[in-house]
Biotite code that builds the C-alpha atoms (Angstrom):
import biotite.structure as struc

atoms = struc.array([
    struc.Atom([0.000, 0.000, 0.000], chain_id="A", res_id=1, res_name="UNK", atom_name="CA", element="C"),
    struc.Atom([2.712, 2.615, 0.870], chain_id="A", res_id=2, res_name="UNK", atom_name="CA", element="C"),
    struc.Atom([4.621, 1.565, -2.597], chain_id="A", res_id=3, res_name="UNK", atom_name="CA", element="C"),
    struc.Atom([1.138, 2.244, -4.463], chain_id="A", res_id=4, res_name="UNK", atom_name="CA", element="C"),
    struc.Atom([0.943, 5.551, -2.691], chain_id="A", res_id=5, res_name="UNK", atom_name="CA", element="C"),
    struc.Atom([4.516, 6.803, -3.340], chain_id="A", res_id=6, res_name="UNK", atom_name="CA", element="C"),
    struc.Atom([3.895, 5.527, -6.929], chain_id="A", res_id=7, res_name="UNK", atom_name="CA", element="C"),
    struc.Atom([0.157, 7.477, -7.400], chain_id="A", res_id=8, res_name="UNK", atom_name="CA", element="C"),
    struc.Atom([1.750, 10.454, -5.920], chain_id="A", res_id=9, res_name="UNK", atom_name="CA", element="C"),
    struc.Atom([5.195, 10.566, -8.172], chain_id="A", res_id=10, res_name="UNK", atom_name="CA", element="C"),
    struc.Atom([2.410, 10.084, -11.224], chain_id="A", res_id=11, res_name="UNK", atom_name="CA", element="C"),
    struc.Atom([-0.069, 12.645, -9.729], chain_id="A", res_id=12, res_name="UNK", atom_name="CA", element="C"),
    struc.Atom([-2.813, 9.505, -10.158], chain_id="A", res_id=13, res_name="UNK", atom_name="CA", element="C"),
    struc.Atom([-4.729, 11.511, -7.773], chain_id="A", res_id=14, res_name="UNK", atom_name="CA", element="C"),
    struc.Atom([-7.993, 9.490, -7.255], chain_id="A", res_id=15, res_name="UNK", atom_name="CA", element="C"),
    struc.Atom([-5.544, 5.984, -6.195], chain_id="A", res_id=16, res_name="UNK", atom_name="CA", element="C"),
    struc.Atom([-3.834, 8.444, -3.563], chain_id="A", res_id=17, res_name="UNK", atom_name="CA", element="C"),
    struc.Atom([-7.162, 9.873, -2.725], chain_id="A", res_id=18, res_name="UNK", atom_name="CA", element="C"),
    struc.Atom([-8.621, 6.425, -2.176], chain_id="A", res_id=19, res_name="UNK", atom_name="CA", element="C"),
    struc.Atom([-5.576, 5.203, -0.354], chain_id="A", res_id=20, res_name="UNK", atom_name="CA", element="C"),
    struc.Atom([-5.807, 7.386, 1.693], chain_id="A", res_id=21, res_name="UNK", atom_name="CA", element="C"),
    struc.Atom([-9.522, 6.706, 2.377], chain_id="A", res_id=22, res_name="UNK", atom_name="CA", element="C"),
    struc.Atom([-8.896, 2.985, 3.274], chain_id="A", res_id=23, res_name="UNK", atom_name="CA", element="C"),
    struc.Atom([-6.109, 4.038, 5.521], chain_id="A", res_id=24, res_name="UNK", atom_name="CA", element="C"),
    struc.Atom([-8.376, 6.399, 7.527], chain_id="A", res_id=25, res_name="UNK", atom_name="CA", element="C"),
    struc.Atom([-11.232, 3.795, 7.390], chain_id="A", res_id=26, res_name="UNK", atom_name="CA", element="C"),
    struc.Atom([-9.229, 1.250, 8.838], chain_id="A", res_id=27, res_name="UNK", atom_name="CA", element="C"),
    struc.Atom([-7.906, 3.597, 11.456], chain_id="A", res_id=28, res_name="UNK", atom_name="CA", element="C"),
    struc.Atom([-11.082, 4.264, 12.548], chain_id="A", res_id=29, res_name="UNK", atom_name="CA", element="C"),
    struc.Atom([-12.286, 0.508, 12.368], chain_id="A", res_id=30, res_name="UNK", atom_name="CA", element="C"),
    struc.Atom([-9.749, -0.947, 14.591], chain_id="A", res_id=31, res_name="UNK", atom_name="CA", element="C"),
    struc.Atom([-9.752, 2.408, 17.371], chain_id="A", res_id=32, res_name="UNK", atom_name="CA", element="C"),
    struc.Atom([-13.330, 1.049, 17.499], chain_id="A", res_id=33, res_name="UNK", atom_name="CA", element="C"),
    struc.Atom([-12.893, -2.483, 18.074], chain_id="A", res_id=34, res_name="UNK", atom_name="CA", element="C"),
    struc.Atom([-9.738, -1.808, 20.526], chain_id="A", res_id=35, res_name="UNK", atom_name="CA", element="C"),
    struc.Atom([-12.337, 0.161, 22.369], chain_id="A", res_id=36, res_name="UNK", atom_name="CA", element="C"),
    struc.Atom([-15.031, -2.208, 22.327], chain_id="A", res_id=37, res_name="UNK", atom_name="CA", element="C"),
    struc.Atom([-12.746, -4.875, 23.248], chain_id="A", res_id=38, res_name="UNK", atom_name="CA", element="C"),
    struc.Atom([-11.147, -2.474, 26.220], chain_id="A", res_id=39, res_name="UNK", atom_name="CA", element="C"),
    struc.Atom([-14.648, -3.203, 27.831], chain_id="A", res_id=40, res_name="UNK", atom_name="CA", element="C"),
    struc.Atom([-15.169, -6.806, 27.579], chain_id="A", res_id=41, res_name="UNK", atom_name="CA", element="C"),
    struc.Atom([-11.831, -7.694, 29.349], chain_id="A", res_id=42, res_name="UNK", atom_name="CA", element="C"),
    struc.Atom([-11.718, -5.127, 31.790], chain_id="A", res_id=43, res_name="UNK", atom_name="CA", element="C"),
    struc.Atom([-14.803, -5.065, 33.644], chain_id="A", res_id=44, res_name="UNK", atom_name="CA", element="C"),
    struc.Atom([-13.631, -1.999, 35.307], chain_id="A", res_id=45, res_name="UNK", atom_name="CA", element="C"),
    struc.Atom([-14.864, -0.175, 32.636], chain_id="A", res_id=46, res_name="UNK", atom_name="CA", element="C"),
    struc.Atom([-18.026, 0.755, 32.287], chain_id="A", res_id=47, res_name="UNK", atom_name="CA", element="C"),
    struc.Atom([-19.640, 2.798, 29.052], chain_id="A", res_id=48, res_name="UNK", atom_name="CA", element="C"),
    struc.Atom([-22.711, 4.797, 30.356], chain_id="A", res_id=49, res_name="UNK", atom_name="CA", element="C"),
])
């Protein structure tokens, strides 16, 4: 993925940078979710109101 990038930004191809980008920040998002969710299921400690 970082090759594509460097390679769609040296070309100016810039929808592939665009939507690299876009998955990136998708799957950021995804797995700060699920680290979260999972953050309450093993620690009972924390509770989300």
């Amino acid at each position: 993925l970082g090759l594509l990038m460097v390679e769609g930004i040296t070309q100016a191809d810039y929808p592939l940078v665009q939507g690299a980008f876009l998955l990136i920040a998708v799957l950021t998002v995804l797995g700060t979710f699920a680290a979260d969710l999972l953050y309450g299921l093993l620690d009972p400690r924390i509770v989300y109101r």
